[in-house]
C-alpha positions in Angstrom: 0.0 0.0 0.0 1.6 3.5 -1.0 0.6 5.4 2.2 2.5 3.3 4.4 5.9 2.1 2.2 5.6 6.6 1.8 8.4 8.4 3.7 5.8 11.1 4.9 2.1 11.5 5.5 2.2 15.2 3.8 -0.7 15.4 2.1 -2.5 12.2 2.5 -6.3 12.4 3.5 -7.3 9.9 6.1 -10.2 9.3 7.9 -9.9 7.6 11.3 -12.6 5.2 12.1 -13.4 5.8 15.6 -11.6 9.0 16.4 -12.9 9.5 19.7 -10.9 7.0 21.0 -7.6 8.6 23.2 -5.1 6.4 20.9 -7.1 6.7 17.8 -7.5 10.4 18.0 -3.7 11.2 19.5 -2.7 9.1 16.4 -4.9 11.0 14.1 -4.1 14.4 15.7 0.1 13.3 15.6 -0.8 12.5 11.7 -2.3 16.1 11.1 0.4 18.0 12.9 2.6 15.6 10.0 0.9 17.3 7.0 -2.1 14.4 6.6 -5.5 16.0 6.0 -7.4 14.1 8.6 -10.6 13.6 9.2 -12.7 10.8 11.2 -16.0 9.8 12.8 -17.2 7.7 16.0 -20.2 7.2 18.2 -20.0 10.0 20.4 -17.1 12.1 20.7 -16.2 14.3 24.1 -13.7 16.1 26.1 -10.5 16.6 26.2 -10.2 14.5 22.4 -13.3 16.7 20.9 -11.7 19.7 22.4 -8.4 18.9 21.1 -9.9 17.7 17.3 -11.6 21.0 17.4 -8.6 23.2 17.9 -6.7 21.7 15.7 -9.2 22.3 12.8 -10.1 18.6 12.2 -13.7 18.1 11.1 -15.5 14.8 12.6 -19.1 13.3 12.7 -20.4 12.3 16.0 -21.8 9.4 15.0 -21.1 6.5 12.3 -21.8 8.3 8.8 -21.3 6.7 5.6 -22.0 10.3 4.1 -19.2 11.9 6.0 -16.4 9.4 4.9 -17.5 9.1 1.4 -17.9 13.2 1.2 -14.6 13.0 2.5 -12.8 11.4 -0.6 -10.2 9.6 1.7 -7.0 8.4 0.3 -7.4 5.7 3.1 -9.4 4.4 6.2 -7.5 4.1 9.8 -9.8 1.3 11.0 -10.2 0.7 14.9 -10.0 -2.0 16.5 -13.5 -1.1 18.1 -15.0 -0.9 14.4 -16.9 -4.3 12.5 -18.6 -5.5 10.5 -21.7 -4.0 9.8 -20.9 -0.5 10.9 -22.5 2.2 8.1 -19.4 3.8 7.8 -17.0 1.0 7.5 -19.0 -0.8 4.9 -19.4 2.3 3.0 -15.6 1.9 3.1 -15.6 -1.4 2.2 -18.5 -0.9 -1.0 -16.1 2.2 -2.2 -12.9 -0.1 -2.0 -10.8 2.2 -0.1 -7.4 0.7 1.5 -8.4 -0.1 5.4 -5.4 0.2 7.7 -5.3 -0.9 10.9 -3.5 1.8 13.6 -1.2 -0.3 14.6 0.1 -0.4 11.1 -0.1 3.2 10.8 2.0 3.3 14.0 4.5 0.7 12.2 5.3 2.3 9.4 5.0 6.0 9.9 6.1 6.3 13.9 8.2 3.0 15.1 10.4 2.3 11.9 14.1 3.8 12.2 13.7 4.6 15.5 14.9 2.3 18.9 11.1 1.0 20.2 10.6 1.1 23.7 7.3 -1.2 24.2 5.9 -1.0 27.9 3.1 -4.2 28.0 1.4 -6.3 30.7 -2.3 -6.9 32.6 -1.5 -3.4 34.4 0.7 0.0 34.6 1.0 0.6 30.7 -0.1 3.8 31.0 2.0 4.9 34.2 5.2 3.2 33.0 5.3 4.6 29.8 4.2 8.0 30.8 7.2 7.8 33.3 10.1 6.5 30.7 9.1 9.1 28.6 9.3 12.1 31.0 12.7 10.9 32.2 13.7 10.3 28.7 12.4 14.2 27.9 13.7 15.1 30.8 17.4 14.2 30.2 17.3 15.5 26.8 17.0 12.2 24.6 15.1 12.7 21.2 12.0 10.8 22.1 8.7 10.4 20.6 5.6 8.2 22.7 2.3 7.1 22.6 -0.1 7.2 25.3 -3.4 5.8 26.0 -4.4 8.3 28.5 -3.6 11.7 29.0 -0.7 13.0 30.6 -0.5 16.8 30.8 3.0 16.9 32.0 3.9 15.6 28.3 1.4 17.4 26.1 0.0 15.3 23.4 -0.7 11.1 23.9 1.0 10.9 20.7 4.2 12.6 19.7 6.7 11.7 16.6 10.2 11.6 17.4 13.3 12.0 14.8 14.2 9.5 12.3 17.1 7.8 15.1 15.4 8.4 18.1 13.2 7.1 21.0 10.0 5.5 20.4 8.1 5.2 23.8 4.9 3.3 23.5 2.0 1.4 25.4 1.8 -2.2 23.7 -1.6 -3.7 23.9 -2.6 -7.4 24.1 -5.9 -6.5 22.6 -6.7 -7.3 18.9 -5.7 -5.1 16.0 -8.6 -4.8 13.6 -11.7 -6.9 12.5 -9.3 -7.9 9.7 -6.3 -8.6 11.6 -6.9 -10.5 14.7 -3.3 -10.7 16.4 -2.2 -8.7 19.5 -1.7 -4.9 18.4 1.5 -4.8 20.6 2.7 -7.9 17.7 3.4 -5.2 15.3 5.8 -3.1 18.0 8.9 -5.1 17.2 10.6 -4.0 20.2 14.1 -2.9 21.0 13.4 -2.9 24.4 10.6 -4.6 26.0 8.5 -4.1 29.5 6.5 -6.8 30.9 4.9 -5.7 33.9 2.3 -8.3 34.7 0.2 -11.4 32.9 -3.4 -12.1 34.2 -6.2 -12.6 32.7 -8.1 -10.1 31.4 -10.1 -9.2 27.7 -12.6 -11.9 28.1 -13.8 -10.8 24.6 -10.8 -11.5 23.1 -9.2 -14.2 24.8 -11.1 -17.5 25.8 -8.6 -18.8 28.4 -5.4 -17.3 30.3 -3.4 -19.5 28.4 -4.6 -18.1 25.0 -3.3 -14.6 26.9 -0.2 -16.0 28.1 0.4 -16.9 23.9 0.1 -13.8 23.0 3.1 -12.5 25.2 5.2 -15.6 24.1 4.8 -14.5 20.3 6.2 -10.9 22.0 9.0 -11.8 23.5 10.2 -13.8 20.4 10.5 -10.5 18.6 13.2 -8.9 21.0 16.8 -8.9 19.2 19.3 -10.3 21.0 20.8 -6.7 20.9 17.8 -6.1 23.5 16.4 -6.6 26.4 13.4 -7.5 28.3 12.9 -6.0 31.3 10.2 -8.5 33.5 8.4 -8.3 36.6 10.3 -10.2 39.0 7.4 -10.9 41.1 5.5 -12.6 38.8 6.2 -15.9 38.3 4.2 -16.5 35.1 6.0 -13.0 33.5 9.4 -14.5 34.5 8.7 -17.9 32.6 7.5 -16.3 29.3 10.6 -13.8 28.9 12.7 -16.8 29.1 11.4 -17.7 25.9 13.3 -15.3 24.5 17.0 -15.1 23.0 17.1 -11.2 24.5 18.5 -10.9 27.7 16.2 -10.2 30.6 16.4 -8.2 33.8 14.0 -9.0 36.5 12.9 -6.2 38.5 10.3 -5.8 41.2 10.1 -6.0 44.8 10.6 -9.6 46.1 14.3 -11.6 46.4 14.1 -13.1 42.5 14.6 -9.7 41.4 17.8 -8.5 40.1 16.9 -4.6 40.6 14.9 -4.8 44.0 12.4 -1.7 45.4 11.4 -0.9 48.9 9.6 1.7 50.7 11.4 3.9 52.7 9.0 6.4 53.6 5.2 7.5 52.4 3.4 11.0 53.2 0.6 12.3 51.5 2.4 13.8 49.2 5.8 11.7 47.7 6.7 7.3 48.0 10.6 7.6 49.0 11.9 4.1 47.7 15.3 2.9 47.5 16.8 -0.1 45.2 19.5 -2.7 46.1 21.1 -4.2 43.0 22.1 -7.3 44.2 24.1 -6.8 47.7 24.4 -3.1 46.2 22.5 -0.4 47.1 21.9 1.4 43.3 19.9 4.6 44.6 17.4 6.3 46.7 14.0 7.9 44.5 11.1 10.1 44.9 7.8 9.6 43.4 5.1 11.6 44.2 2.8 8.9 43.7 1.8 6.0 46.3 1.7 2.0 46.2 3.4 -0.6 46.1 2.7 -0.9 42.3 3.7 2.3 41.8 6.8 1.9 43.4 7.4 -1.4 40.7 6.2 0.3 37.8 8.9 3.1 38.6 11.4 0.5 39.0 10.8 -0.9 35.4 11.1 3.0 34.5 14.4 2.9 36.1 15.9 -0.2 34.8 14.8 1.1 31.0 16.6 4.4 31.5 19.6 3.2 32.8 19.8 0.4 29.6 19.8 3.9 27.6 22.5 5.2 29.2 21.2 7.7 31.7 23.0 8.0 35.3 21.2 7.7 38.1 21.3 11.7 39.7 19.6 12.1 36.2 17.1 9.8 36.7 15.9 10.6 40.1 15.6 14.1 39.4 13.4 13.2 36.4 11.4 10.5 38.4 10.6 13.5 41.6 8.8 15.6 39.5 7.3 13.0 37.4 3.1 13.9 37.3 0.9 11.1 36.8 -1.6 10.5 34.2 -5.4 11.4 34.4 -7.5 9.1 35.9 -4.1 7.1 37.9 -5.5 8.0 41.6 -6.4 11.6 40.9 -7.8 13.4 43.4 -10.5 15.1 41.8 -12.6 17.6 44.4 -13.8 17.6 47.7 -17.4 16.7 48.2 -18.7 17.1 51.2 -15.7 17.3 53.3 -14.5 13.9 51.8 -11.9 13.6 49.2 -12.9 12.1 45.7 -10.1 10.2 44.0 -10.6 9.0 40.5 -9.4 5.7 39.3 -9.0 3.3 36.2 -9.0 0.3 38.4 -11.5 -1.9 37.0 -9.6 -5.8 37.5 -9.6 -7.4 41.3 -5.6 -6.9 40.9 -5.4 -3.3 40.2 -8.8 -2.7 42.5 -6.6 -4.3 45.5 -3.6 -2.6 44.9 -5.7 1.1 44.5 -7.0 0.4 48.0 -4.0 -0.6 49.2 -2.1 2.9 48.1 -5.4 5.0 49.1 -4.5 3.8 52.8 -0.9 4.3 52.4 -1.5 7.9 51.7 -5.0 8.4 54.0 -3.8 6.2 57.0 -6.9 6.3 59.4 -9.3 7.2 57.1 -12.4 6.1 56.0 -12.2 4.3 52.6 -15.2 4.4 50.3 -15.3 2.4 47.0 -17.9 3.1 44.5 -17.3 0.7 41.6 -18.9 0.3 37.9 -18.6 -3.1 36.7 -18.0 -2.1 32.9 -14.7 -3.8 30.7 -15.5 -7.0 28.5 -13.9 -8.9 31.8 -15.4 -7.0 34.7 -19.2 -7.4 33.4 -18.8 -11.4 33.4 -19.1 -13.9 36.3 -15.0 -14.6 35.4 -14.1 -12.8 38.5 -17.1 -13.2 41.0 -15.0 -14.4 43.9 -11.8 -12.2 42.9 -13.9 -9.1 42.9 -15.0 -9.6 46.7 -11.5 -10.5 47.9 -10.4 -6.7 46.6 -13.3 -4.6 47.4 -13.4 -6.2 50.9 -10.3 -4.0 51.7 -12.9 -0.8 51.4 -14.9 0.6 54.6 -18.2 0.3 52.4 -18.8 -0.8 48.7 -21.2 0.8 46.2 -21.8 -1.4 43.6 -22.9 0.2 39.9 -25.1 -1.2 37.4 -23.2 -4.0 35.4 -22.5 -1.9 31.8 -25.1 -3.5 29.4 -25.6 -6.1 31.4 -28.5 -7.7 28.9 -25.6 -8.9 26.8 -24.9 -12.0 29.2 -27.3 -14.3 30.8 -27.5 -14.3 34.8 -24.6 -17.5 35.3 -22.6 -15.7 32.8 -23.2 -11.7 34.5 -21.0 -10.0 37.4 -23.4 -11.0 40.3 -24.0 -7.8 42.1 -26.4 -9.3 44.6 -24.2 -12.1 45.6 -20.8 -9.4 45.7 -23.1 -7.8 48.0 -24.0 -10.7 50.4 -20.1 -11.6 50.4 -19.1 -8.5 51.3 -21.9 -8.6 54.0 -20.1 -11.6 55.0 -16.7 -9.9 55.5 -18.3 -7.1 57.5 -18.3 -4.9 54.8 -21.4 -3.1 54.0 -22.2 -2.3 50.4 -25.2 -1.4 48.7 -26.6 -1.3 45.3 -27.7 0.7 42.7 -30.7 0.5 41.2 -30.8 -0.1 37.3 -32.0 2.7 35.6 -31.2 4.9 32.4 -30.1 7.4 34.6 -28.5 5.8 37.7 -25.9 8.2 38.1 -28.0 10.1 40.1 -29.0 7.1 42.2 -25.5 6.8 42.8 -25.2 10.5 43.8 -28.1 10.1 46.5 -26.9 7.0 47.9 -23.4 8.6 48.4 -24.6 11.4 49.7 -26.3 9.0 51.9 -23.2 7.1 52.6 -20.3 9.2 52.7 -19.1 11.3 55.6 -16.5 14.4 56.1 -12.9 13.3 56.2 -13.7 10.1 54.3 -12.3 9.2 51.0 -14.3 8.0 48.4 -12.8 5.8 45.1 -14.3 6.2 42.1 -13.7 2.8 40.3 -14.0 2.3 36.5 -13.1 2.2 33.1 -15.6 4.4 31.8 -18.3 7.2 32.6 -19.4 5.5 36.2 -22.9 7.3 35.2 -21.6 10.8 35.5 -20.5 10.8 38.7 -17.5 12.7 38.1 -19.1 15.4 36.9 -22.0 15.1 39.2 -20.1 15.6 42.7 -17.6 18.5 41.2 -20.0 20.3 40.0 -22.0 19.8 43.1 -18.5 20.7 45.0 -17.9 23.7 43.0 -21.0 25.5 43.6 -20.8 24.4 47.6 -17.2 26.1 47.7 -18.8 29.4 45.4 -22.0 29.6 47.7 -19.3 30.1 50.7 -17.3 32.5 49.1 
């Protein structure tokens, strides 16, 4: 295909399918900023990726439009990997036979070739790891280019090019490419340098069994060169096994004895994690993150071992790490509502659930810990992790349990239980209460936390999506509580 053996995008006019999307539209917006006359549709487009579309001049439909695309004239479709078969505007794409690319293609031939590829994958902490590798990397001065799926204000745009020769940070993603192409996306990284930071399972939709996910990161480690290196999470046994499939060497990091670069906590405040890390009998170095965890604390370990392969000493490191700023939506304290302080969190698998609760006591010691969860990925909707789900949210004071997203796409043996959750939490001694269904629960969910929630306490917000509005709900509310007392 001509657009992707082309040395530059200057001129080309594509139209991304499902441009709403944080990776989709960074990509599309990184493409424009290149010269490519972009243009794109999706169901429902909002802020910050309809703010930034807008002020960069990029037109978009807001829904699915076979008239937009064709009016368009594209020279090619960017198809995601959200986008099949029966879609208006993909099979308006399809009838018209325009080339379809997939974005990790795009990202292939027009971002990762002639640069070293820096591919941060695993279950968990894509987003924080890479974010941090590419501030230190900026930081120090190293010609690097990333892409993010989140957004990271300390770094500008999810999706940066760097020069022909540099840096190449990027998330790589287990999940399928395109409805044409059903391997990994992270399969068409061909890493330089590779992070695993965890293997569970996860993407129900996608994967049938753990082992079918554990596969997927065996084909990925067989694409390190030996020039490489793999940089594995020590404490995880199953991680550990895979990168020994490959002929790259590997460096096991983490927080347990196996690991050749081993993290503890030295101090924790509300504000900064001090950690140090012993290399063997060695004590390498003493960092400040102003982030809390103990997965934190690994995934800035991983950072570490990645920038000190590239060459950077460690005074330069540790200065870049202190004033690292994490990404939206990574325990970000959003307002406070009613005297209690609302943190925002991605967490939506048992794993990352537990360990979100485990850093919200680390930095509130003694206070009351609220969850309020939405059951809404592929995985998290399903029965898979009934039981797993009540060992992590049993670390909360009290539970409030969301609507299961679309829940009328499973039958009841197959559904997230809420009811049960519920009793099994009641077991524990942990009360947790329900939200009604309803098309507009979000306000259920406001009442019953204002219900629930007392001054001083702090209240998780737990999901992978919209959680009915709830953000928006309670800092609103908070902001015209905190203008009515000025």
């Amino acid at each position: 295909m001509a657009i992707l053996t082309s040395s530059t995008l200057k001129g080309n006019r594509l139209y991304f399918l499902g441009i709403g999307g944080i990776a989709m539209g960074s990509v599309a917006l990184a493409c424009h900023h290149d010269g490519a006359i972009v243009s794109g549709c999706d169901s429902g487009i909002y802020p910050p990726m309809s703010t930034m579309l807008d002020r960069s001049g990029i037109a978009f439909a807001e829904h699915y439009s076979q008239e937009h695309l064709l009016a368009f004239q594209p020279d090619a479709v960017i198809v995601g990997n959200a986008i099949s078969r029966g879609n208006p505007a993909l099979e308006a794409a399809l009838d018209a036979n325009l080339p379809l690319i997939s974005m990790p293609e795009l990202l292939r031939w027009h971002f990762l070739q002639h640069r070293t590829r820096i591919v941060i994958s695993g279950t968990h902490g894509k987003t924080t790891t890479t974010s941090m590798i590419a501030w230190i990397l900026r930081s120090c001065g190293l010609p690097t280019g990333h892409l993010i799926g989140g957004a990271v204000d300390q770094l500008g745009a999810s999706c940066v090019r760097a020069p022909v020769g540099g840096l190449f940070v990027l998330e790589g993603d287990e999940y399928d490419t395109a409805f044409f192409d059903k391997r990994s996306k992270f399969l068409h990284t061909m890493p330089h340098v590779l992070v695993i930071t965890s293997i569970e399972y996860d993407h129900a939709d996608i994967f049938p069994t753990f082992e079918s996910v554990r596969g997927a990161f065996e084909q990925l480690v067989r694409l390190v060169p030996r020039s490489g290196l793999i940089v594995a999470a020590g404490d995880d046994p199953g991680v550990c096994s895979v990168a020994e499939r490959s002929l790259a060497p590997v460096l096991r990091y983490g927080m347990g004895a196996g690991s050749q670069l081993r993290a503890s906590i030295v101090e924790c405040n509300e504000e900064r994690t001090t950690f140090a890390i012993e290399e063997g009998t060695t004590h390498y170095g003493t960092f400040t993150l102003r982030m809390h965890g103990a997965h934190n604390v690994r995934n800035a370990t991983a950072a570490i071992a990645v920038a000190r392969h590239l060459g950077l000493d460690r005074t330069s490191i540790a200065e870049a790490l202190e004033t690292f700023e994490p990404p939206k939506r990574r325990f970000e304290i959003l307002c406070t509502w009613h005297g209690a302080t609302v943190v925002d969190d991605f967490a939506h698998h048992p794993t990352a659930i537990k360990a979100t609760l485990d850093a919200a006591r680390l930095r509130f010691p003694n206070r009351r810990v609220v969850v309020c969860f939405e059951p809404r990925s592929n995985t998290s909707v399903r029965s898979i992790f009934q039981r797993e789900f009540a060992d992590a949210l049993a670390g909360a004071d009290v539970v409030v349990l969301c609507p299961v997203y679309r829940a009328e796409r499973y039958a009841p043996p197959e559904r997230l239980d809420r009811e049960r959750l519920q009793r099994d939490l009641h077991a524990r001694s942990v009360p947790c209460i329900v939200v009604p269904d309803s098309n507009n629960w979000g306000d259920a969910a406001r009442a019953i936390l204002s219900d629930t929630v007392q001054r001083n306490d702090v209240l998780l917000l737990l999901s992978n999506g919209n959680i009915g509005g709830l953000r928006q709900l309670l800092c609103t509310e908070a902001a015209s509580l905190t203008a009515a007392r000025a």
